[in-house]
C-alpha positions as CSV (number, residue, x, y, z in Angstrom):
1,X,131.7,100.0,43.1
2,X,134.8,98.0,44.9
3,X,136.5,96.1,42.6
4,X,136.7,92.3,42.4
5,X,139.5,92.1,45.0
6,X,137.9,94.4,47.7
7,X,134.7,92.5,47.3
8,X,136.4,89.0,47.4
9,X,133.4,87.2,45.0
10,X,133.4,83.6,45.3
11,X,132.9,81.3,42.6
12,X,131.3,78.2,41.6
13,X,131.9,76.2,38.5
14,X,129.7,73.7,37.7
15,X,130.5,70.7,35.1
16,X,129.3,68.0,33.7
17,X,130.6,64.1,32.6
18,X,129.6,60.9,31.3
19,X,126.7,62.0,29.3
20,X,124.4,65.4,28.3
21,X,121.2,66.1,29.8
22,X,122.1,65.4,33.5
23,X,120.8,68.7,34.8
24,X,123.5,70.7,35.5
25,X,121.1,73.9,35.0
26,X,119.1,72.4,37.5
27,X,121.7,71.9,39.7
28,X,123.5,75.1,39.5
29,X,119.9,77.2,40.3
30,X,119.1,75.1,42.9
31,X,122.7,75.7,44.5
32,X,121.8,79.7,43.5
33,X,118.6,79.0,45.8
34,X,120.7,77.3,48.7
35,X,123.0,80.9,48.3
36,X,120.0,83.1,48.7
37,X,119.0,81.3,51.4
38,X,121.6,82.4,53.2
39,X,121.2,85.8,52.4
40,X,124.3,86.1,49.9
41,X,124.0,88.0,46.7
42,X,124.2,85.5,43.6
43,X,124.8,86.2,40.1
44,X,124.5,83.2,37.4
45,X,126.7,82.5,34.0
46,X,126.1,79.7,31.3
47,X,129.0,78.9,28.9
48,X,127.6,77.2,25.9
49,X,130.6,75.3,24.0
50,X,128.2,76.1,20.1
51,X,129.3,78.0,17.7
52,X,126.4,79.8,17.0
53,X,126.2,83.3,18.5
54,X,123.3,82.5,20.7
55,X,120.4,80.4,20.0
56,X,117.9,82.8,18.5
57,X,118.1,81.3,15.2
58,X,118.3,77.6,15.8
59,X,115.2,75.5,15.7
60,X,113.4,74.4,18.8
61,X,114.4,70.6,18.0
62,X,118.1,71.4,17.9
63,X,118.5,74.1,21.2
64,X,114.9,74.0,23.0
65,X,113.2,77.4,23.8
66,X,115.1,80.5,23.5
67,X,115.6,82.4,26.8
68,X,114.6,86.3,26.3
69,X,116.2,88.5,29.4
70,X,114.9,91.7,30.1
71,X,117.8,93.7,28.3
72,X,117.1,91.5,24.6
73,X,119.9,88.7,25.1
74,X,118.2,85.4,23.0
75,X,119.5,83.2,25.5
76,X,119.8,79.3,26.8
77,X,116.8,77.8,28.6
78,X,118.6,76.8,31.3
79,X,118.8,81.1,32.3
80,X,114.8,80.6,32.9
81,X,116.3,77.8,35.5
82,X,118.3,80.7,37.3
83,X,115.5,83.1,37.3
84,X,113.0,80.4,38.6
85,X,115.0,79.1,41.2
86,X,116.6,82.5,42.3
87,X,114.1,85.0,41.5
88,X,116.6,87.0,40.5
89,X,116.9,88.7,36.4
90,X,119.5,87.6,34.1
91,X,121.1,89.0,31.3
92,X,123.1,89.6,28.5
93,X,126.6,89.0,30.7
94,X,124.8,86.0,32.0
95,X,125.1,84.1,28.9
96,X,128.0,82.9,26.1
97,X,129.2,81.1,23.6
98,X,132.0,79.8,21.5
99,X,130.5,82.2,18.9
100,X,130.5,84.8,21.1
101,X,134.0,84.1,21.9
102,X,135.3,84.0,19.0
103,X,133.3,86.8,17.2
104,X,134.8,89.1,20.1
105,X,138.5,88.2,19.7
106,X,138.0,88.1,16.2
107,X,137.1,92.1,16.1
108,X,139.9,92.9,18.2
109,X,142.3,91.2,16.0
110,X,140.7,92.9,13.3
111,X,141.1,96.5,15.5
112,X,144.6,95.3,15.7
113,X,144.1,95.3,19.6
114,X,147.3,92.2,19.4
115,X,149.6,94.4,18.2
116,X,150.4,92.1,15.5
117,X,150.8,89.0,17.6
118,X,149.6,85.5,16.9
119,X,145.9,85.3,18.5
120,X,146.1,81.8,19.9
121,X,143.8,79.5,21.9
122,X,145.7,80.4,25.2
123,X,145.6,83.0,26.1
124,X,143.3,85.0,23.9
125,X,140.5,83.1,23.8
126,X,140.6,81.5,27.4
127,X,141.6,85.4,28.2
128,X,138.3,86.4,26.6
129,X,136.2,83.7,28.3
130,X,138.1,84.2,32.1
131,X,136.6,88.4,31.2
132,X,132.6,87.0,30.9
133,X,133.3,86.1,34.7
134,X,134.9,89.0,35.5
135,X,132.3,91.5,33.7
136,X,129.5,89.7,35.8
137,X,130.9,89.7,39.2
138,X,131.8,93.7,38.6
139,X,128.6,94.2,37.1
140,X,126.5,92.5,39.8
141,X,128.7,92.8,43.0
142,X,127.7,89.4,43.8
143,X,128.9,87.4,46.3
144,X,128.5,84.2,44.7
145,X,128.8,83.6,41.1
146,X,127.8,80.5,39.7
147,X,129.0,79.1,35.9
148,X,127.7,76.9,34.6
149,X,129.9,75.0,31.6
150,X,127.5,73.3,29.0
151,X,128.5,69.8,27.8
152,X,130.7,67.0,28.6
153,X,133.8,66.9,30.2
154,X,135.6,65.1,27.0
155,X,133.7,66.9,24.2
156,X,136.5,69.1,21.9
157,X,134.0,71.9,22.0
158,X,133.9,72.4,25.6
159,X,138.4,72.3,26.3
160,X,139.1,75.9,25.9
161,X,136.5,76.9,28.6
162,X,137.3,74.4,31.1
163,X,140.9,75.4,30.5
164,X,140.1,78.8,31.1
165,X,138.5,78.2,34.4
166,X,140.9,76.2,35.9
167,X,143.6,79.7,34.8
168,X,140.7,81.8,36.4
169,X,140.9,79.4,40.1
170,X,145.0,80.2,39.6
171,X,144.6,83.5,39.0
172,X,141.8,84.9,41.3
173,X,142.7,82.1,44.4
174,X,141.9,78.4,44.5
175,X,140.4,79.0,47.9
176,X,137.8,81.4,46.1
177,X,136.5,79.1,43.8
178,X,134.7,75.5,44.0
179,X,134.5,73.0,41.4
180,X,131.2,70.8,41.0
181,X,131.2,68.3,39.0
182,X,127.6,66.4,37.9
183,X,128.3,62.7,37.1
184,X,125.8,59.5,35.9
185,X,125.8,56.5,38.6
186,X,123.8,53.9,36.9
187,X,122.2,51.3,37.7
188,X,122.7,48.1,35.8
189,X,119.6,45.2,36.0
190,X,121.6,42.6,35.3
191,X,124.3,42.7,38.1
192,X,121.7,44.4,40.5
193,X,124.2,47.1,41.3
194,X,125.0,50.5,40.7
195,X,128.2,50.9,39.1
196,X,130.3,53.9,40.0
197,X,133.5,53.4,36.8
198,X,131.3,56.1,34.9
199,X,131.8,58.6,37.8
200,X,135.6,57.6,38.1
201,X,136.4,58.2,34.5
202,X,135.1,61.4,34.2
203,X,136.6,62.8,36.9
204,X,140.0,61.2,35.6
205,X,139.3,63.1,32.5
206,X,138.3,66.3,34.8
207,X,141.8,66.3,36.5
208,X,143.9,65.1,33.6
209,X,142.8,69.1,32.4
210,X,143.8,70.2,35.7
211,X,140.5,70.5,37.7
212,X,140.2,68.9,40.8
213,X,136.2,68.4,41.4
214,X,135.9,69.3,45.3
215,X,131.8,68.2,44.9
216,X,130.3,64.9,43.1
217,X,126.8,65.4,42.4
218,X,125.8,61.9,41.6
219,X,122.3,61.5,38.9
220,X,120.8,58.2,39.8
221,X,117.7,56.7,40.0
222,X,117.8,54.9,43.3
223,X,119.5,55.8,46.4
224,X,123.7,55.6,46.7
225,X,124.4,53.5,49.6
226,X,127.4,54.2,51.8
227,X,129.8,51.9,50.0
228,X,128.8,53.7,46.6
229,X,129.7,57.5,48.5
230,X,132.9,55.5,49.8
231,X,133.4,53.9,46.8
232,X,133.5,57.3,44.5
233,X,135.5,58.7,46.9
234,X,138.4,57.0,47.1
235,X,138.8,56.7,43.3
236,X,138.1,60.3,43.1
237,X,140.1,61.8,45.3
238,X,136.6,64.0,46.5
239,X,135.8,63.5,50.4
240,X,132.9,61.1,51.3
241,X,130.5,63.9,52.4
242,X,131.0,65.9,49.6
243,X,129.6,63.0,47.5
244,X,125.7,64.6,47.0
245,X,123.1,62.4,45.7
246,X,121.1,63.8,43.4
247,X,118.2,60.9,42.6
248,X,115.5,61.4,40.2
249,X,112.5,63.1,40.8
250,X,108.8,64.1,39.2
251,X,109.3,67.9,41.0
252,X,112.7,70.1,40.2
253,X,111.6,72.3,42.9
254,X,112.8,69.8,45.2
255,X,116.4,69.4,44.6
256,X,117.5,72.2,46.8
257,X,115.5,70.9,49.9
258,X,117.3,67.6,48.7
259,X,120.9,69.2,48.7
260,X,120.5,71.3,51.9
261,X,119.3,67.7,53.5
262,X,122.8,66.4,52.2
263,X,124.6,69.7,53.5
264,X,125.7,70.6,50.1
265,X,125.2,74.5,51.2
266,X,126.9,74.4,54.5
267,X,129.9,72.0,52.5
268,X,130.1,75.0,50.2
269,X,130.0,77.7,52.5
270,X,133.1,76.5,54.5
271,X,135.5,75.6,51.2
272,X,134.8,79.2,49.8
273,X,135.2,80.5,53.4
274,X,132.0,82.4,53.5
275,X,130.2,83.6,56.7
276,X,126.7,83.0,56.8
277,X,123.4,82.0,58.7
278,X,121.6,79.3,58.9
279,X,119.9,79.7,56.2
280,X,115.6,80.0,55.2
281,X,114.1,77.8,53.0
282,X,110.8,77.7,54.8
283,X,109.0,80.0,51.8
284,X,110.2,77.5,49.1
285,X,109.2,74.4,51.4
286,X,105.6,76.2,51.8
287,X,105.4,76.4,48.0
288,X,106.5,72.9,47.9
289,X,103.5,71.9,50.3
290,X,101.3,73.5,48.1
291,X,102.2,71.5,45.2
292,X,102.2,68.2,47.0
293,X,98.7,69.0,48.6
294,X,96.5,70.3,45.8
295,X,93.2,71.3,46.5
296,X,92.0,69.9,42.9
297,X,93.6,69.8,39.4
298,X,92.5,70.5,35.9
299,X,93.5,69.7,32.4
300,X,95.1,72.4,30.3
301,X,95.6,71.7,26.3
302,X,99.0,73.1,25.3
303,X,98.2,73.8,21.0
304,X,102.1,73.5,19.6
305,X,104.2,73.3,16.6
306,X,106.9,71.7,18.2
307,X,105.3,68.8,20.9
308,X,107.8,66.4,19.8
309,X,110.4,68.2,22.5
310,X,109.0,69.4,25.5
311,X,112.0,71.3,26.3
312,X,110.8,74.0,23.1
313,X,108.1,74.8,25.8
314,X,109.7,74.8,29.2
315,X,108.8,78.2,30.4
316,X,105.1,77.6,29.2
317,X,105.3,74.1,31.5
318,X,106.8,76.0,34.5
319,X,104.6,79.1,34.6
320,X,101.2,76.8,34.1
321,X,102.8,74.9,37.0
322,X,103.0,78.3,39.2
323,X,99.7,79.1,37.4
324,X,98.5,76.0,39.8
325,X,100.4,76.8,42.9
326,X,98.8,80.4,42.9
327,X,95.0,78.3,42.2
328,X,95.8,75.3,44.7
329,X,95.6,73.4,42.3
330,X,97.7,70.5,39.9
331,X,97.6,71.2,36.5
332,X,98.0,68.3,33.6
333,X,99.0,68.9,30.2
334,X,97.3,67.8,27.2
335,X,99.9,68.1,24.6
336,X,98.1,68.8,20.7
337,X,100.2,68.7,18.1
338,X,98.5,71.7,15.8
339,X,99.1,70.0,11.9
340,X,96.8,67.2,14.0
341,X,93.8,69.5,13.8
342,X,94.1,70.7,10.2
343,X,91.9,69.4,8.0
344,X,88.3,67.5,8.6
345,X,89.5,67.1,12.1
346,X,86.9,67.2,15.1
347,X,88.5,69.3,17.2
348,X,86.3,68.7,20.3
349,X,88.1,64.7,20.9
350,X,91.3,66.5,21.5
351,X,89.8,68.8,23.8
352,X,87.8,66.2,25.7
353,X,87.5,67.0,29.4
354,X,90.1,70.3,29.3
355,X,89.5,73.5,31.6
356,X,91.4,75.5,29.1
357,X,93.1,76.1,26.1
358,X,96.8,77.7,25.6
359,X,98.2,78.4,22.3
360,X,101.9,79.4,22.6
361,X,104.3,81.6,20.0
362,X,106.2,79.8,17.0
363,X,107.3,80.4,13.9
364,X,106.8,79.3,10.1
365,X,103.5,78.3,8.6
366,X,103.2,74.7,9.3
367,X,100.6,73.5,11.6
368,X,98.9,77.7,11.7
369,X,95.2,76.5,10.4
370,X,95.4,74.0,13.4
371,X,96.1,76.7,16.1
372,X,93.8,78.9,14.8
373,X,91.3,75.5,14.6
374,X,92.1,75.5,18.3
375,X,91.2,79.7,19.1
376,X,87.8,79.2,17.2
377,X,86.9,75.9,18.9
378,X,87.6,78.0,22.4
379,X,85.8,80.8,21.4
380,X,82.9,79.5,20.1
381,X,82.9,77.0,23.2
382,X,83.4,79.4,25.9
383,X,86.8,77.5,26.7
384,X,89.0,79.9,28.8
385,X,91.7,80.9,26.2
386,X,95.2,82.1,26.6
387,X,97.0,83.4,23.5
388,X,101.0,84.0,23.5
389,X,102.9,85.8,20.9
390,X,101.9,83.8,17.4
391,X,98.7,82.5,19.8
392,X,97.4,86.4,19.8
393,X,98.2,86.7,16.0
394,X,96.1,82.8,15.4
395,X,92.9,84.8,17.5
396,X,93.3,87.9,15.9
397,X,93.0,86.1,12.1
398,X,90.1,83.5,13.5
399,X,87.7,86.9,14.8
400,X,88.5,88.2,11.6
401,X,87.8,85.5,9.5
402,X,84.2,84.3,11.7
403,X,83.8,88.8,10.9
404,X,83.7,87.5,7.4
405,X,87.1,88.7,6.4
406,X,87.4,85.2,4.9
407,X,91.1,85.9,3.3
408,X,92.1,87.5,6.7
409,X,95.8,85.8,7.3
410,X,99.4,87.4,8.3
411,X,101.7,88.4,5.3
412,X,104.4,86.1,7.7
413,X,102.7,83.2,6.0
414,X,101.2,85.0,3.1
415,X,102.6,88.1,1.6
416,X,100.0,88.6,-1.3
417,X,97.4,87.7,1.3
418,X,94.1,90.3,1.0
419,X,93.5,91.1,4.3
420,X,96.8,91.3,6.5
421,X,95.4,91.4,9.7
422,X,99.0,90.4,10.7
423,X,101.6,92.6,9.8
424,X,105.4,93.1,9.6
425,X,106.5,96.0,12.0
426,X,107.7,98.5,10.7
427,X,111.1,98.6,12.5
428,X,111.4,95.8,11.3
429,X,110.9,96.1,7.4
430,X,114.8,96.9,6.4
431,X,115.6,94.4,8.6
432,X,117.7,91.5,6.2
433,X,119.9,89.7,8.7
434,X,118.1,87.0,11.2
435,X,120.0,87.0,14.4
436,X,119.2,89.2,17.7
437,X,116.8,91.6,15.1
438,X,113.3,90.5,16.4
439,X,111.9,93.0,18.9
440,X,113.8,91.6,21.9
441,X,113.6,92.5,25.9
442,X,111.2,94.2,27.8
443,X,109.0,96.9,26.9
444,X,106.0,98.8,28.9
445,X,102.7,97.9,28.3
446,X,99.2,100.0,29.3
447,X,96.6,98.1,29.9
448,X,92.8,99.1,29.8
449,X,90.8,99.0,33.1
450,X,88.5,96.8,33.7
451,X,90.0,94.4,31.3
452,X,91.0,90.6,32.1
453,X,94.5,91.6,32.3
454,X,94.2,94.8,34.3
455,X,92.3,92.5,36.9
456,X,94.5,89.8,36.9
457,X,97.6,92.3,37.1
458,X,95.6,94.5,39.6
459,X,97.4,97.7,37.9
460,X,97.3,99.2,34.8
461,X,101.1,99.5,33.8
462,X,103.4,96.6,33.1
463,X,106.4,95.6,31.6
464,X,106.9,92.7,30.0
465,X,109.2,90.5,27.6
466,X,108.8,90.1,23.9
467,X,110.2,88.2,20.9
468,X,108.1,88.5,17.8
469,X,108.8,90.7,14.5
470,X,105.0,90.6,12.9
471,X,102.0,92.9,14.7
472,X,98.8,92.9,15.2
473,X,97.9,95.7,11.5
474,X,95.8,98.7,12.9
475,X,94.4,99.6,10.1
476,X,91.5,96.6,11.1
477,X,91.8,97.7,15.0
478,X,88.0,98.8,14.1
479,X,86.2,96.0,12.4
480,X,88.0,93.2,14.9
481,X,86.4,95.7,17.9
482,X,82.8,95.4,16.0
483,X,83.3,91.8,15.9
484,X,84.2,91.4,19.2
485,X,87.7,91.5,19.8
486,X,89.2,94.5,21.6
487,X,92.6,95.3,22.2
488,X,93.2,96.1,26.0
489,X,96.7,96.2,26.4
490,X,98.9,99.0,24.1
491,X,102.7,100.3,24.3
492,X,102.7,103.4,25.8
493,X,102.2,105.7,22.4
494,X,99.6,102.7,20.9
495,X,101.3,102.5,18.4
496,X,101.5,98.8,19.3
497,X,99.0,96.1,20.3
498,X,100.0,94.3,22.8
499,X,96.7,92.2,24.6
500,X,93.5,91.4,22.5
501,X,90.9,90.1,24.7
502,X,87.4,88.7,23.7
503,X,84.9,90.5,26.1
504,X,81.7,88.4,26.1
505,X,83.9,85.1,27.1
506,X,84.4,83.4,30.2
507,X,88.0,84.6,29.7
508,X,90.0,84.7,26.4
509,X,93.2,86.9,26.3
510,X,96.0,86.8,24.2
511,X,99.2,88.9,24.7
512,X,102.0,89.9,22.2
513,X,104.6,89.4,24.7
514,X,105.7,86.4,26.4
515,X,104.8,86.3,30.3
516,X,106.0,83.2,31.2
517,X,109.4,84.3,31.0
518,X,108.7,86.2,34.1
519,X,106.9,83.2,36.5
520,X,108.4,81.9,39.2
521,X,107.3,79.5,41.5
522,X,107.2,81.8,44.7
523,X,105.6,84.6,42.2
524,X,103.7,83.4,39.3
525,X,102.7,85.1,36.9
526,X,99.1,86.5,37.1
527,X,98.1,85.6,33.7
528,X,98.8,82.5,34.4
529,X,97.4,82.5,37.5
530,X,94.3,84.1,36.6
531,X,94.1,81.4,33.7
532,X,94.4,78.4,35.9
533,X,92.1,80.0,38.0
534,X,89.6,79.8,34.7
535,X,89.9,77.0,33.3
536,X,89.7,75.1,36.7
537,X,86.6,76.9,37.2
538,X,85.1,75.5,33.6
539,X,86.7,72.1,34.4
540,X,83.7,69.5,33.4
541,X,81.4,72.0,32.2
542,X,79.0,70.3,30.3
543,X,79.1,70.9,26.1
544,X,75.8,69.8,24.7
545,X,75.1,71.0,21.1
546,X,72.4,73.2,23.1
547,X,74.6,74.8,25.7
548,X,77.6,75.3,23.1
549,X,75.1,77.3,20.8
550,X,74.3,79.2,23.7
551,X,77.9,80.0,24.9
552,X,78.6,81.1,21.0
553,X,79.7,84.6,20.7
554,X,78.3,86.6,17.8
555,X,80.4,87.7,15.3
């Protein structure tokens, strides 16, 4: 492989200012879209300024969903972003934090890899974060890299790596490397105006560091006007035309038709000095008219634990929305919250009018009895249902239990439990410490023919991501068969269940692993696909007490 200086990578650093949750993952796959387009090679990089080691064992509230990459990294969401947008895989190199950081200096200090000197700030640690950059670009040969720097411009947490990018632009050549910076424009009601002294002030905090922004990317939620561009521009030092809107929208997938409209790829391309074509978006723009023009939509209920933030299911929203592109159709959420069907709870007026039924993974006991409320009212409904991780362990103790295993239950929640239909793996038993010791990654899967999955995967052989450390306990493999649950999808030796499906149902499959990880909008996933494809096909069937005794599977 030629090293970094034959190759000449280019790199683009994206940053943030004036307040969080401005999109800068957004941004920085749709500019890893607008790369592609032009037929460059991209690679993708997310700094996260916490001091946790990664995010597998924060809750969902705190971090959002954890990322899983083929190679086991427990990641940030915003690397399911990257994939989406770029369709290409991620990694552990792709994603680090000030744990990380630290951890790694830390053991060579410990090595005595200083030689005795005083590990510092600068250089060891900006030395340690410039090397993440480094060990990407060598590992992926890619043309393009494109980091992304979580936070604030301003935030004490987030200094040492915007220091050590603004040594990388020194070090590797400032004509190599382009600064983005995302800002907030708001709008203020009462003076009827937007107000760009947000914008300016970040940007003076930016190049106070030493980082001059060549790109504004401007949130708003109304159109910049020309003496707004103008405006920013002057007090920013940043050329008018490299001042990109970037207004709100109801569809992400349309930010990078939105930049390339703006010429954000072709302002890019010249200040990294890059020869390319014109670029091809006419694939994504085709997906986009599918989603615009719908040939129907149907209701999906979405059974969590943690519906209070969407963001702890983002991968689940995404793939049901590719899910809909492959069906033609728009799908709606129905968020339940599971503890809300515990108890002597109807289920059926929180399923009111829904094609299907989607119970996603979790952890801890609270709100279980309600997802597994949910798997029974689908099966004994006929309601297309689609188990993921914890949602194939809910099915799996709900067959047994209707079997008349009436203790059935998984010793995560009950250790002492008399029937462990759920069990600990046993790689996993002399496990004590928590972080990045689940079963993590990918993993090959055989599926049996003639099953849901083998249809909707039209092969028998898959790989697929997972994230779990309790299994499905074979020891009851053979009453949950006699009760109607059969397990179609094994690891190779099957040793390992890895799909249960309910046979006599319009379509109920459940999965160990964790497919939507692996949708993107120009490929969903075919379980998802295949599911949308079910549950718009049972939209508005009728559920009289008659016609739901006679879609009841015996048990």
């Amino acid at each position: 492989m030629p090293s970094k200086e034959e190759r000449k990578t280019r790199y683009i650093f994206v940053t943030g200012g004036v307040v969080s949750s401005l999109g800068k993952g957004i941004a920085s796959a749709s500019l890893g879209r607008l790369m592609i387009a032009h037929d460059l090679d991209v690679a993708m990089l997310k700094f996260d300024p916490y001091i946790n080691v990664d995010p597998g064992t924060m809750s969902p509230y705190q971090h959002g969903e954890v990322y899983v990459t083929d190679d086991g990294a427990e990641a940030d969401l915003d690397l399911g972003h990257y994939e989406r947008f770029t369709d290409r895989p991620t990694s552990k190199l792709s994603n680090a934090t000030t744990g990380m950081v630290y951890s790694a200096v830390i053991e060579k200090e410990r090595r005595g890899d200083y030689l005795g000197g005083t590990v510092q700030v600068i250089p060891h640690i900006t030395d340690e974060i410039k090397s993440r950059v480094h060990k990407l670009a060598d590992a992926s040969g890619a043309d393009v890299v494109i980091v992304e720097i979580g936070g604030t411009v301003g935030d004490i947490e987030g200094l040492p790596f915007l220091e050590a990018i603004r040594q990388f632009a020194l070090e590797v050549g400032r004509s190599r490397c382009a600064f983005i910076h995302l800002t907030l424009v708001p709008y203020i009601r009462g003076a009827a105006e937007l107000k760009t002294k947000p914008t300016q002030h970040s940007v003076r905090e930016l190049r106070a560091i030493g980082i001059q922004p060549d790109v504004l990317v401007c949130r708003t939620d109304r159109p910049l006007d020309a003496s707004a561009r103008a405006k920013i521009a002057l007090f920013t030092n940043v050329a008018p035309e490299a001042v990109v809107e970037a207004a709100d929208t109801d569809n992400i997938y349309d930010i990078p038709v939105r930049f390339r409209k703006q010429n954000l790829d072709r302002l890019l391309l010249e200040r990294l000095g890059l020869e390319a074509g014109e670029g091809d978006l006419s694939a994504w723009e085709a997906m986009l008219g599918r989603m615009q023009r719908p040939s129907g939509e149907v209701s999906v209920a979405v059974v969590g634990k943690y519906t209070g933030l969407r963001d702890s299911y983002k991968s689940i929203i995404e793939a049901l929305t590719h899910g809909g592109i492959a069906a033609n159709v728009r799908v709606n959420i129905v968020w339940v919250e599971s503890a809300d069907l515990e108890g002597d709870v109807e289920p059926a007026k929180h399923f009111r009018d829904v094609g299907g039924i989607l119970v996603p993974g979790g952890f801890g006991e609270r709100g279980i009895e309600g997802k597994i409320a949910a798997a029974r009212y689908a099966r004994e409904n006929g309601i297309p249902y689609f188990g993921i991780c914890l949602g194939l362990q809910v099915l799996v103790v709900e067959v047994a239990r209707a079997a008349g295993l009436k203790d059935a239950y998984s010793i995560e929640f009950d250790v002492e439990c008399p029937h462990p239909v759920i069990c600990l793996m046993d790689e996993q038993k002399k496990v004590t410490r928590k972080g990045g010791t689940m079963r993590l990654g990918a993993y090959p899967c055989v599926l049996a023919e003639g099953s849901h999955a083998a249809r909707a995967y039209g092969t028998l052989e898959v790989n697929e991501r997972h994230r779990h450390r309790y299994e499905l306990n074979n020891e009851y493999r053979e009453v949950l068969a006699e009760a109607g649950l059969e397990v179609t999808g094994n690891s190779p030796d099957g040793s390992l269940a890895e799909v249960v499906e309910v046979p006599d149902h319009p379509w109920s499959v459940a999965v160990q692993f964790h497919p939507e990880l692996k949708s993107r909008p120009l490929a969903p996933h075919p379980l998802f696909a295949a599911f949308v494809a079910a549950a718009y096909a049972a939209r508005g069937r009728a559920t009289s007490p008659e016609e739901r005794a006679a879609s009841k599977i015996p048990l």
